[in-house]
C-alpha positions in Angstrom: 28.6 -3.7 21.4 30.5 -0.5 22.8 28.6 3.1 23.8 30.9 4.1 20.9 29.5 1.6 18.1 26.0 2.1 19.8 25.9 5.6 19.2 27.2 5.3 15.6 24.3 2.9 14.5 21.8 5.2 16.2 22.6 7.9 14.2 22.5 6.0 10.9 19.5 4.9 12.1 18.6 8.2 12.6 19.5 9.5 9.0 18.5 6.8 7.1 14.3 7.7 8.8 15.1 11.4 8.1 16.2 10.4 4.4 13.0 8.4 4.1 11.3 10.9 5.5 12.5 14.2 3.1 12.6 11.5 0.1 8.8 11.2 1.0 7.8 15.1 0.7 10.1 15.6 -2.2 8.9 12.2 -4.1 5.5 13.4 -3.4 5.4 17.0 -4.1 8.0 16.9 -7.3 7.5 13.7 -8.7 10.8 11.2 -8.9 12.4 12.3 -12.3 12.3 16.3 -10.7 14.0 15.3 -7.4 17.6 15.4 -6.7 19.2 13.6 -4.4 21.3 16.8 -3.6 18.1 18.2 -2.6 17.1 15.3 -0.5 20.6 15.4 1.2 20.1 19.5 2.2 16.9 18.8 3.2 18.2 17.5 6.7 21.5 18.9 6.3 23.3 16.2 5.1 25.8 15.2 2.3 25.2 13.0 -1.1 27.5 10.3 0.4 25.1 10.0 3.0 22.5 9.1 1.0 24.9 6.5 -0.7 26.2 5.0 2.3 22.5 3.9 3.0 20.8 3.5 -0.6 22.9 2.3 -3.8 20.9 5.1 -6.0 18.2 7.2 -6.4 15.7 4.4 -7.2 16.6 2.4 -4.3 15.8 5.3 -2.2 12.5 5.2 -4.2 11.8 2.0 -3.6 12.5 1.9 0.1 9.6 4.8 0.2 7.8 3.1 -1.8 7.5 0.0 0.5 7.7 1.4 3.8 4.2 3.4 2.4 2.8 0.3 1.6 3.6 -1.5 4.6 1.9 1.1 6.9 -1.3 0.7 4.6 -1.1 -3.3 5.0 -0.5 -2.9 8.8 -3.6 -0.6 9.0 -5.4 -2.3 6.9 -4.4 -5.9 9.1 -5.3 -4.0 12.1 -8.6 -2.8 11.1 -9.0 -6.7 10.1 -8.5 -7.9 13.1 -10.7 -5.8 15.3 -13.7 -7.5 13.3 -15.8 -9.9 14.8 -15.9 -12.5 11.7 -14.1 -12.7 7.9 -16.4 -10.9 6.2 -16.3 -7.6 8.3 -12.9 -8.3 8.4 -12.2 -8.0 5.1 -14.1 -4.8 4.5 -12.7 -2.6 7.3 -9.6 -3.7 5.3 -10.6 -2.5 2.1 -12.0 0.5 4.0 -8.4 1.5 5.0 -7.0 0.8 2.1 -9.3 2.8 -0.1 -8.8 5.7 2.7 -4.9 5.3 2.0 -5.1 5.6 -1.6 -7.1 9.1 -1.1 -4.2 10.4 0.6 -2.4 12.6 -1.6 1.3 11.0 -0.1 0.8 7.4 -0.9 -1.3 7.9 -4.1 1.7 9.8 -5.7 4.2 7.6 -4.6 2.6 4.5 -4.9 0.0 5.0 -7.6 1.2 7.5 -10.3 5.0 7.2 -9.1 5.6 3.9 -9.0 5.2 2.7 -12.2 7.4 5.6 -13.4 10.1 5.0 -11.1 10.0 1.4 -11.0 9.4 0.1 -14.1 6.1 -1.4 -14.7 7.2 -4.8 -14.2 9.3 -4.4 -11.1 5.8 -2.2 -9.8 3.6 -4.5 -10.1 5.9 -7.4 -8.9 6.7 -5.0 -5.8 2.8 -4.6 -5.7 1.8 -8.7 -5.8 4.8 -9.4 -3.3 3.3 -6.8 -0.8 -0.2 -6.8 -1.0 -1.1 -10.5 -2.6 -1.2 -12.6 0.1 -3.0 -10.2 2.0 -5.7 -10.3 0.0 -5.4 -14.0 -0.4 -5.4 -15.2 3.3 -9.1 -12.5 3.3 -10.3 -14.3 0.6 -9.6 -17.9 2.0 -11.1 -17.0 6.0 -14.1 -16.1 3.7 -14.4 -19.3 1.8 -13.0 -21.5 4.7 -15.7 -19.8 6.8 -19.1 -20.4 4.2 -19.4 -17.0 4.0 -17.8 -17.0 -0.1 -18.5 -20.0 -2.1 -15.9 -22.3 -2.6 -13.7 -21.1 -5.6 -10.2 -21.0 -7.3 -8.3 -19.2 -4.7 -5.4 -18.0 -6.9 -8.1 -16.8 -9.8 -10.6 -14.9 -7.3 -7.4 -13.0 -5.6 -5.7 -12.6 -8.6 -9.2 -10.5 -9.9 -9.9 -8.5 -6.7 -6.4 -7.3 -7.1 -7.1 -6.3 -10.3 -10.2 -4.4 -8.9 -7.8 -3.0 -6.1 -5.8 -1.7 -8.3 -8.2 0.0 -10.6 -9.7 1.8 -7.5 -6.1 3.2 -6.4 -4.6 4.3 -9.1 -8.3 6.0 -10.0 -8.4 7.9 -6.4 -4.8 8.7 -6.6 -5.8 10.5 -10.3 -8.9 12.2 -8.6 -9.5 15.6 -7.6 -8.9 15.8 -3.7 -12.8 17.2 -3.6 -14.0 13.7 -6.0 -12.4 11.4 -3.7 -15.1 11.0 -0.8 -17.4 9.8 -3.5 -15.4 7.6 -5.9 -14.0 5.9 -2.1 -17.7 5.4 -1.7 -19.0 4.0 -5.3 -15.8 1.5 -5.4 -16.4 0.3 -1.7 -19.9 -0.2 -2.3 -19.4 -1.9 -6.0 -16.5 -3.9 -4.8 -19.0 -5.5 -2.2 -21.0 -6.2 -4.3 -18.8 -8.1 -6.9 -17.5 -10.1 -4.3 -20.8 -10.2 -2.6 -22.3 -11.9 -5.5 -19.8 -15.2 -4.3 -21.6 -15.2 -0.8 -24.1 -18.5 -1.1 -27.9 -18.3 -1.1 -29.5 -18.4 2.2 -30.8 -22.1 2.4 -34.6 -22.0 2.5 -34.9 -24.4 5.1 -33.3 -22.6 7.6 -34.5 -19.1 6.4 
């Protein structure tokens, strides 16, 4: 590749992250339907056609937020995983960070209360199970393939703690900023203990 061609895709590197990045604030602060893409565009002193040379329309600018929100909460969330000594603290320093995200008043517009506006409902939630669903699913199988969740139907148990999941976002995304602490602390304790009730009784014989 030349310097010339190198430098060229830097900078649309460059302005596609700054797009993101003003599409973000503006997303989050105004809501999709209020934001113009003319705004977006001024916002880091660019043109419309920039924004078209990178994202067919306003809701695939939308949509590229919307996913590169959600991917930082799944890497956090696989990171926090990780640094756990076994599946089942894994899974709830997990849940941890993604409760935390979806108190942040960014990624609860966007995701939560934007999403299904922007999106369509079916294309959210679709965008939601493609992101987030085998996350949860490859938690919930360490913990069966472990002991430490009885043996169940995989696809049935994920498919209802992502239900659960996404009762508690979209419920801290509507929260007051001063009610979220609290309502992060009820669902993480409550969501334990739903899926705590799957853990199996301590064997008397080895108690």
């Amino acid at each position: 590749m030349s310097r010339v061609a190198s430098l060229r895709e830097q900078y649309s590197q460059a302005t596609r992250a700054a797009l993101l990045a003003a599409a973000t604030r503006r997303f989050a602060e105004q809501g999709f339907a209020k934001t113009a893409l003319e705004d977006i565009a001024a916002d880091i002193q660019a043109t419309r056609g920039a924004i078209y040379h990178h994202f067919a329309n306003k809701t695939a600018l939308f949509e590229a937020v919307f996913e590169e929100l959600e991917h930082t909460a799944l890497q956090e969330s696989a990171e926090a995983a990780a640094s756990a000594s076994d599946p089942w603290e894994a899974a709830f320093r997990a849940l941890d960070v993604f409760l935390e995200h979806c108190c942040d008043p960014v990624y609860g517009k966007v995701v939560w209360q934007e999403g299904p506006i922007a999106l369509g409902w079916p294309q959210w939630l679709a965008a939601e199970e493609a992101l987030a669903y085998g996350f949860i699913q490859q938690l919930l199988s360490d913990l069966m393939d472990t002991g430490q969740l009885e043996r169940q139907p995989l696809e049935t148990t994920t498919r209802l703690v992502f239900g659960m999941l996404t009762a508690a976002g979209m419920t801290l995304a509507d929260a007051a900023e001063s009610a979220k602490p609290q309502l992060k602390a009820e669902y993480l304790a409550m969501i334990g203990k739903l899926v705590g009730a799957l853990r199996p009784a301590p064997n008397p014989a080895f108690g």
